[in-house]
N, C-alpha and C positions, 0 to 999 in steps of 0.2 A: 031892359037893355044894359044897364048899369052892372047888375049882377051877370049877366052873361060875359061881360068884359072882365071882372075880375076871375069869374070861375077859369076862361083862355088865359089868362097870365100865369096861373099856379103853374109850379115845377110839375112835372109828369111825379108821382107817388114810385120808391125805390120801393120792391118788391126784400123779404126776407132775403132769398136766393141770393140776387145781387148784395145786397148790404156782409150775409158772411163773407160769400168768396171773394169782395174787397177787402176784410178786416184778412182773410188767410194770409192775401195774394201781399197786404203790407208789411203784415208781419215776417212772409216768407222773404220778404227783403235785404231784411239782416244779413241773407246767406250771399249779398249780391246778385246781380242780374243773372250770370252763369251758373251758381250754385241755385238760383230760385229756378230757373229753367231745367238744370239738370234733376235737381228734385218731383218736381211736375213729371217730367220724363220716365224719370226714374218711377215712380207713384203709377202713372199708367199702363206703363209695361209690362210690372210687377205684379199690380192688384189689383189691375183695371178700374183702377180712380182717374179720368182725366180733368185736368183742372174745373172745366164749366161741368163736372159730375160731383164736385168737392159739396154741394149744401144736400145733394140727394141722400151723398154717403156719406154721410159726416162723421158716423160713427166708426165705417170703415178707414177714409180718409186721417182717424186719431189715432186707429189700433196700427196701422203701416208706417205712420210718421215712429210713435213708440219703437215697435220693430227696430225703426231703420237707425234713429237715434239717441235711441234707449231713454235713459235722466236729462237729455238734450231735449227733448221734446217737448217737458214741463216749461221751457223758457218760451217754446212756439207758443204753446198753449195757454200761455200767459198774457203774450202780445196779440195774441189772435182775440184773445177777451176784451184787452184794453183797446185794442182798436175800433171792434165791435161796441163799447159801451160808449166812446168817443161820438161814434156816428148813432146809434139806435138809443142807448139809456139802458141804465140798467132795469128798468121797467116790461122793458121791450119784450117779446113777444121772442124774437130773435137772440136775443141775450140769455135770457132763459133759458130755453131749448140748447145753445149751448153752452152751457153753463151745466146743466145736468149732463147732459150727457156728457160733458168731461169727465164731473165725478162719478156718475155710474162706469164708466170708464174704468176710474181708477180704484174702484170698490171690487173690481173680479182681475185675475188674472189672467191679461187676455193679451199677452207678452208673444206668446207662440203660437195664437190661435188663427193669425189672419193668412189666409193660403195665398199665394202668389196664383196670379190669373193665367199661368201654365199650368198649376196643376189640378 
């Protein structure tokens, strides 16, 4: 009975998913609440990343920030790390995955290659 009661106390387990698009969503903060919303926006309409699609496409979601921001991006992607190893470690499972895939990112040039979800 004993262990039944602690096992109902524990916090629910944050999924990967969640824990990125928190580290994005704080990082994208910087830009203020209208500039982090307009960016979201901007990002969906563009390249059909909407924010709760940012851990699916993450890869997309870094090649349209680059795009839109060019060497500004490097600052997101900086803070999107530190916030992520804040919450998960850099151990994590989550951290890693992006973590490479930033640098595999930044090992091809992939500047002009993300198409907008118009064409």
């Amino acid at each position: 009975m004993e262990q039944r009661k602690n096992n109902q106390e524990k916090p629910p387990e944050r999924n990967s998913k969640s824990a990125l698009l928190e580290a994005v969503d704080e990082a994208l903060r910087e830009f203020g609440e209208s500039g982090r919303e307009a960016l979201y926006l901007h990002l969906a309409r563009a390249y059909a990343v909407k924010k709760e699609d940012i851990a699916e496409k993450f890869d997309v979601f870094l090649l349209a920030l680059r795009r839109e921001l060019g060497s500004g991006s490097k600052a997101v992607e900086a803070l999107v790390l530190d916030k992520l190893y804040e919450k998960e470690g850099q151990d994590s499972e989550e951290f890693q995955l992006a973590a490479a895939t930033m640098i595999l990112a930044s090992q091809f040039n992939y500047h002009g290659s993300v198409e907008h979800a118009g064409n």
